[in-house]
C-alpha positions as CSV (number, residue, x, y, z in Angstrom):
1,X,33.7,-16.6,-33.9
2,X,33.9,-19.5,-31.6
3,X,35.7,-17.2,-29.0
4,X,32.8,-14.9,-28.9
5,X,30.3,-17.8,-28.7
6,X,32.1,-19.3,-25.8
7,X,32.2,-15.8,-24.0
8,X,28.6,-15.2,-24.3
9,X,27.7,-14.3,-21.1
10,X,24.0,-12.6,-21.5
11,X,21.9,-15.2,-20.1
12,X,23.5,-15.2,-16.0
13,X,24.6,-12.6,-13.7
14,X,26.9,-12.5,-10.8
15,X,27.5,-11.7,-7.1
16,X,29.6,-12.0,-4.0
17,X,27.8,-11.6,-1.3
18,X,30.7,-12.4,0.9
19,X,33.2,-9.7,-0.8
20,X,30.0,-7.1,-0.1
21,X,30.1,-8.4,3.6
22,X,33.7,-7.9,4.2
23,X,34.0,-4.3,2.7
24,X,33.8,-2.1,5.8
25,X,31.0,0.0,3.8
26,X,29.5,-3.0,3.5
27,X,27.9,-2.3,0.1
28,X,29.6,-0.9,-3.0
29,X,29.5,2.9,-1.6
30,X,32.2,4.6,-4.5
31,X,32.7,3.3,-8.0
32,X,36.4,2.7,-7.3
33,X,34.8,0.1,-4.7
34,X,32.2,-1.2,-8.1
35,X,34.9,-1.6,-10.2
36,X,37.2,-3.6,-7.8
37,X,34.4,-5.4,-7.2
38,X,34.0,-6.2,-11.0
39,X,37.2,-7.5,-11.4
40,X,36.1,-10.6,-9.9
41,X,32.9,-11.3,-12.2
42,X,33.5,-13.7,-15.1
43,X,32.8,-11.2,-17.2
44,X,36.4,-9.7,-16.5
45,X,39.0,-9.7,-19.1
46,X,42.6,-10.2,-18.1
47,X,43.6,-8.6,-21.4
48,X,42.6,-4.9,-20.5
49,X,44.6,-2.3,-20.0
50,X,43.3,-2.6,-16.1
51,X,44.5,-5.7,-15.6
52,X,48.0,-4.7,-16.7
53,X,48.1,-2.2,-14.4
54,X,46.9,-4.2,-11.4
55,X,49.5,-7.0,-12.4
56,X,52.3,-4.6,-12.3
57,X,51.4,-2.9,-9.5
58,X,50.2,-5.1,-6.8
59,X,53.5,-6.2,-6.8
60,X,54.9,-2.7,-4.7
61,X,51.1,-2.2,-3.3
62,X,49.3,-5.1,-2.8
63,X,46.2,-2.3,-2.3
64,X,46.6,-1.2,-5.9
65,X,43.2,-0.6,-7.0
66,X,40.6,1.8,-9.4
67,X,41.6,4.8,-7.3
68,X,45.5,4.8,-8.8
69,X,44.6,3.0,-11.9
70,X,42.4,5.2,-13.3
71,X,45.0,7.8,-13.1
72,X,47.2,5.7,-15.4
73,X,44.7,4.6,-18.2
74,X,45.6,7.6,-19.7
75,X,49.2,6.6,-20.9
76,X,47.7,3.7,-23.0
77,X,47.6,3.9,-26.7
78,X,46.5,0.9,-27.8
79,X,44.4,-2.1,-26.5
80,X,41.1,-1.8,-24.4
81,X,39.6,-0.4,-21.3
82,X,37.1,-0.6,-18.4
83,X,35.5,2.5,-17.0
84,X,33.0,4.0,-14.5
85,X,30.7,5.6,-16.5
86,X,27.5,6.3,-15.0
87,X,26.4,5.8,-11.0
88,X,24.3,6.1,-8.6
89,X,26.2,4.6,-4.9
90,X,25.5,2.1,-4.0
91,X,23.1,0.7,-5.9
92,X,23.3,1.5,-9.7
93,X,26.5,1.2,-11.7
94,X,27.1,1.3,-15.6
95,X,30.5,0.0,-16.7
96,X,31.7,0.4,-20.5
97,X,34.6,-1.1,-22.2
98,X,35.7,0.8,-25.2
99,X,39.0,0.7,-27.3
100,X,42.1,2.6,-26.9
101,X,43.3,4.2,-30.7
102,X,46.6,5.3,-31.4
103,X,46.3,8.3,-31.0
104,X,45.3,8.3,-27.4
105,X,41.9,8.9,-28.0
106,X,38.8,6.6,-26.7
107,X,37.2,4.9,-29.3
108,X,33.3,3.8,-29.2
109,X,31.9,1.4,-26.6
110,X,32.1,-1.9,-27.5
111,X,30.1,-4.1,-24.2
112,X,28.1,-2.4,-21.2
113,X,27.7,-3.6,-18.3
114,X,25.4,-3.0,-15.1
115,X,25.4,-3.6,-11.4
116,X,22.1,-3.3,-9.9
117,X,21.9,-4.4,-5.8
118,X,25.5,-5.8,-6.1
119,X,24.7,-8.2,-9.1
120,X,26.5,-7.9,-12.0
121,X,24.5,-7.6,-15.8
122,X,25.6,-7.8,-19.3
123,X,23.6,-5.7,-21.4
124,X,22.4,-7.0,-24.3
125,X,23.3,-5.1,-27.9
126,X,21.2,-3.3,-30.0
127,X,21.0,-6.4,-32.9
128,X,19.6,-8.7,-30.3
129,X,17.3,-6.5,-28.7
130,X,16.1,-5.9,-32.3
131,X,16.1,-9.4,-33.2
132,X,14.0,-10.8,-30.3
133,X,11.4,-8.0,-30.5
134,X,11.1,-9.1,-34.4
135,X,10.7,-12.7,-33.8
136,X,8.2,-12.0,-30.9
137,X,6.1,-9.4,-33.5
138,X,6.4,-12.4,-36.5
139,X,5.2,-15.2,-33.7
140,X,2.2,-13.4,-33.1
141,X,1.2,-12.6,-36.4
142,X,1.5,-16.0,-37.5
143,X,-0.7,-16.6,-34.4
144,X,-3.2,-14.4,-35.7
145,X,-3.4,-15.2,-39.0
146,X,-4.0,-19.0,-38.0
147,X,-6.9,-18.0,-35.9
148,X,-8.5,-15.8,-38.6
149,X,-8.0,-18.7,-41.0
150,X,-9.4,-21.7,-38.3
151,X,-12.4,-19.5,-38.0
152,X,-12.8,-18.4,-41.4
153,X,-16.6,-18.6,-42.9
154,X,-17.6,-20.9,-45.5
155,X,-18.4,-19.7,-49.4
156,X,-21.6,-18.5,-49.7
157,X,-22.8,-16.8,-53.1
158,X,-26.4,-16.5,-51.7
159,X,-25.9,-14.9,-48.5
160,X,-23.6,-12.5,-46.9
161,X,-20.3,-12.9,-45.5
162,X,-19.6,-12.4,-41.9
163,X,-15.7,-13.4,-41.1
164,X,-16.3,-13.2,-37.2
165,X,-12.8,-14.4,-35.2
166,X,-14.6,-15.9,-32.2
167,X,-12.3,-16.6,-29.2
168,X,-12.2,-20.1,-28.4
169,X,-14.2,-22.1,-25.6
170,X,-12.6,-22.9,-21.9
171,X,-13.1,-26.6,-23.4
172,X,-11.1,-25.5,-26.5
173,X,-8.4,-24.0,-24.1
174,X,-8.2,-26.8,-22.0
175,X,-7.0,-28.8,-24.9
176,X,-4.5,-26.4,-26.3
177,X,-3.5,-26.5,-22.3
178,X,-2.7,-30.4,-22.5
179,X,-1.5,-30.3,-26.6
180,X,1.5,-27.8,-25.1
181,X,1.8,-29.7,-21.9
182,X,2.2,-33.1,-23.7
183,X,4.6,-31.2,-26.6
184,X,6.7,-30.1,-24.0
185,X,6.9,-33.5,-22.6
186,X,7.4,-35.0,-25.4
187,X,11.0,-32.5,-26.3
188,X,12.1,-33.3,-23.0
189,X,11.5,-36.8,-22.8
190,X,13.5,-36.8,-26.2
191,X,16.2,-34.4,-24.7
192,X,16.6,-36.7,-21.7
193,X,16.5,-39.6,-24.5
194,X,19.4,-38.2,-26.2
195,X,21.5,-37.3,-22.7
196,X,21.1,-40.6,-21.5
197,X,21.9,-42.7,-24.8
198,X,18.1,-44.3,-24.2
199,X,15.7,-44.7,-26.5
200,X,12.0,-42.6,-26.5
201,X,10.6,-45.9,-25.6
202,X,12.7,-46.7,-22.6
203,X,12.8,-43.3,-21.4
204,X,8.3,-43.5,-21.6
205,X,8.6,-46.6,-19.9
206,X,10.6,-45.4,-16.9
207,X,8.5,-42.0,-17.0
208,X,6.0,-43.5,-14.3
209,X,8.9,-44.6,-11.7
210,X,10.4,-41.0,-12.0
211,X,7.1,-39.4,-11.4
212,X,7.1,-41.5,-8.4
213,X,10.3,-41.0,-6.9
214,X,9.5,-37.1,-7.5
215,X,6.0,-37.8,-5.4
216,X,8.0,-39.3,-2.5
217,X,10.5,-37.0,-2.6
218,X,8.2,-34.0,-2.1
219,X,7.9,-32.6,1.4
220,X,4.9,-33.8,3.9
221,X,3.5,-30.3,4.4
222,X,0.9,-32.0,7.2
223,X,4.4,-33.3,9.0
224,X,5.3,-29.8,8.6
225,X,2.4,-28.2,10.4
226,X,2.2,-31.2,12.7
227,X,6.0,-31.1,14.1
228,X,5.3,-26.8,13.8
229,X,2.5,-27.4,16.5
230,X,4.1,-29.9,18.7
231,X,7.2,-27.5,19.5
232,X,4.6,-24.0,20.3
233,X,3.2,-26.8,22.6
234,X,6.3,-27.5,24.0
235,X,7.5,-24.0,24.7
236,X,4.3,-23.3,26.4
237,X,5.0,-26.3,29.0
238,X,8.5,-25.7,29.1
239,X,7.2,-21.6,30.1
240,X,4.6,-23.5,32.9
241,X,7.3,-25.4,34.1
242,X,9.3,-22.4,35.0
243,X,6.7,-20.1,36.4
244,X,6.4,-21.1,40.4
245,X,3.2,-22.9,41.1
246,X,0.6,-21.0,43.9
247,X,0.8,-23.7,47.0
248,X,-2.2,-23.0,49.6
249,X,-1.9,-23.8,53.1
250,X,-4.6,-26.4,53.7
251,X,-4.6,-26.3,57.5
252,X,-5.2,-22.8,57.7
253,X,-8.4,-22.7,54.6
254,X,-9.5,-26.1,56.9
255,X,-9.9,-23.7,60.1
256,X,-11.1,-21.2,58.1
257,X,-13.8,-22.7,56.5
258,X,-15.3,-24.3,60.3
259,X,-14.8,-20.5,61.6
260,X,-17.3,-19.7,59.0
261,X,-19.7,-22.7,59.6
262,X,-19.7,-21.4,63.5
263,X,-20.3,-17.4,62.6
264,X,-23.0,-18.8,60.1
265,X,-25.4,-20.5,63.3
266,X,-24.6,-17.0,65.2
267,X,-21.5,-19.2,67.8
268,X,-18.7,-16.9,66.9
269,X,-17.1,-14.1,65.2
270,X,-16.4,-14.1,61.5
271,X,-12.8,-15.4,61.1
272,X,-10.0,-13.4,59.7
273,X,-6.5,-14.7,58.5
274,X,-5.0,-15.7,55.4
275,X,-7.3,-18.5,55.0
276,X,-10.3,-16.7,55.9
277,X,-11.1,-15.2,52.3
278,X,-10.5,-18.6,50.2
279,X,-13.0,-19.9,52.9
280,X,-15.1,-17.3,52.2
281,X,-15.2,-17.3,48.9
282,X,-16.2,-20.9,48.6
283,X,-19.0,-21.2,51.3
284,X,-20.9,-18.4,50.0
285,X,-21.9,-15.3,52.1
286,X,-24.6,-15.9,55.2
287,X,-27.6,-16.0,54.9
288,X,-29.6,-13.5,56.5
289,X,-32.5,-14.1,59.4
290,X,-30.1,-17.6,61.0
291,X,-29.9,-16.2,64.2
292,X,-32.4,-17.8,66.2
293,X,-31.3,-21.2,64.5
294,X,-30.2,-23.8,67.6
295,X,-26.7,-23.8,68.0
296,X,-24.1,-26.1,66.3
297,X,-23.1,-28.5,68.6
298,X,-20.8,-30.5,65.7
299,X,-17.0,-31.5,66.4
300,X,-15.1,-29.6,64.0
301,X,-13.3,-32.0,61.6
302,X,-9.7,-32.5,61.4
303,X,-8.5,-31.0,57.9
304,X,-5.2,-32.0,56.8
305,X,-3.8,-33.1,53.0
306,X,-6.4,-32.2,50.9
307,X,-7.1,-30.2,47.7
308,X,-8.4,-27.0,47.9
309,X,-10.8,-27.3,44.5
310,X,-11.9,-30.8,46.6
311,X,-13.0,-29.4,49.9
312,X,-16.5,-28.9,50.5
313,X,-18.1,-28.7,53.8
314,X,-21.4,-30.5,54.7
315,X,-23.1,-28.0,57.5
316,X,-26.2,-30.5,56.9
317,X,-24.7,-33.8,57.7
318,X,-23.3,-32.2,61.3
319,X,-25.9,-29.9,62.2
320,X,-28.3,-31.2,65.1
321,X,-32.3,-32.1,64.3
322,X,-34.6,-29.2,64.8
């Protein structure tokens, strides 16, 4: 009995990922492939008749696998066995291990098994599926039958009896909330008690330092967000940095924009170049009806090192008194 306790392996499942990876299918594409893949899981026995076979034989093949063993299951008369016995590759497998009689016939399954997505199951038996759906059926009725009681009407000979079940408040829930909360504090402050050799005391006393190790020790979600901004900031400079930047040739938008302040008083032509249409675009189109204005008689500027956002010429400031 203490065997079967220790080998009670309901409550986990298992997986390789990294077997999964290396198998050229990569997933479990035949059963042959599910079962190798199962003897790996705890929930192997090295006491089958399977792993007999792949003892003795890997010694000659090293390969030996499902494929030949399954072949040779059938000279067995005694002991146990692990089959294939429903599939659908790759991603549903059901594995039975039944005894072997003497007479060479298979005997009734004993465990079942399941891989579903390459993890590995044990299913549960019949007694304890039985068992937890009666103790689940007996909570709530006990459940019920409290409720009926808590909110059962007082005697009344003189008037008639109404036994209404009213649900409770969201004040009345609220405390059941905390009662649980604080009972399940209390078991595993007790539990952690009993690990640790303290006493309940010690270990209530202590709670508040825990609580605030577990407050430092949670993650700064606004550092998070903050460092998450900072580095899409970054890649958007470093992007900026590698695009080449637009230069203009401030010499030739200079000449350009005096060409323009000449055509404007009716002196000369309208100026065309490369720098003739930034020019343009800043100073504005001509007025109409300038052409009897007197003539500009300004000295054009010399334009050199300056911004093109910063230039702006004054026509007023150089243009002769009417």
């Amino acid at each position: 009995m203490a065997d079967d306790a220790e080998q009670d392996l309901r409550h986990i499942h298992w997986s390789w990922p990294e077997a999964i990876a290396a198998n050229p299918a990569r997933s479990l594409a035949t059963p042959d492939l599910a079962m190798d893949y199962f003897a790996f899981s705890p929930f192997w026995d090295s006491k089958s008749n399977n792993n007999v076979l792949r003892t003795q034989r890997r010694i000659e093949n090293p390969t030996y696998g499902h494929a030949e063993e399954k072949v040779e299951l059938t000279a067995f008369r005694t002991g146990f066995e692990y089959i294939v016995s429903h599939h659908h590759a790759p991603d549903v497998f059901v594995i039975h291990r039944r005894d072997v009689l003497p007479d060479g016939a298979r005997g009734p399954v004993t465990h079942a098994y399941f891989i579903i997505q390459d993890k590995v199951y044990m299913s549960p038996n019949l007694h304890d599926i039985a068992s937890t759906r009666l103790r689940n059926a007996t909570f709530l009725l006990s459940s019920t039958f409290s409720s009926l009681s808590a909110n059962k009407p007082a005697a009344n000979p003189r008037a008639t009896a109404q036994w209404r079940a009213l649900p409770s408040s969201g004040k009345e829930k609220e405390k059941e909330k905390e009662r649980d909360a604080e009972r399940r504090d209390s078991v595993t402050e007790r539990r952690d008690s009993v690990a640790s050799g303290t006493t309940p005391a010690e270990a209530s006393a202590s709670a508040p330092e825990e609580k605030e190790k577990e407050k430092d020790a949670a993650p700064d979600w606004h550092l998070f967000h903050a460092l998450s901004a900072t580095r899409a900031s970054l890649a958007e400079l470093d992007r900026l940095a590698a695009s080449p930047e637009a230069r203009a040739d401030a010499e030739a938008e200079g000449r350009a924009f005096d060409a323009l302040a000449q055509a404007a008083i009716g002196r000369a032509p309208a100026p065309t170049g490369p720098g003739a249409a930034a020019a343009a675009g800043a100073a504005g189109t001509p007025r109409p009806g300038l052409a009897g204005t007197p003539a500009f008689r300004g000295t054009p500027r010399a334009v050199s090192n300056f911004a093109p956002s910063n230039f702006a010429p004054s026509l007023a400031a150089e243009s002769p008194a009417l």
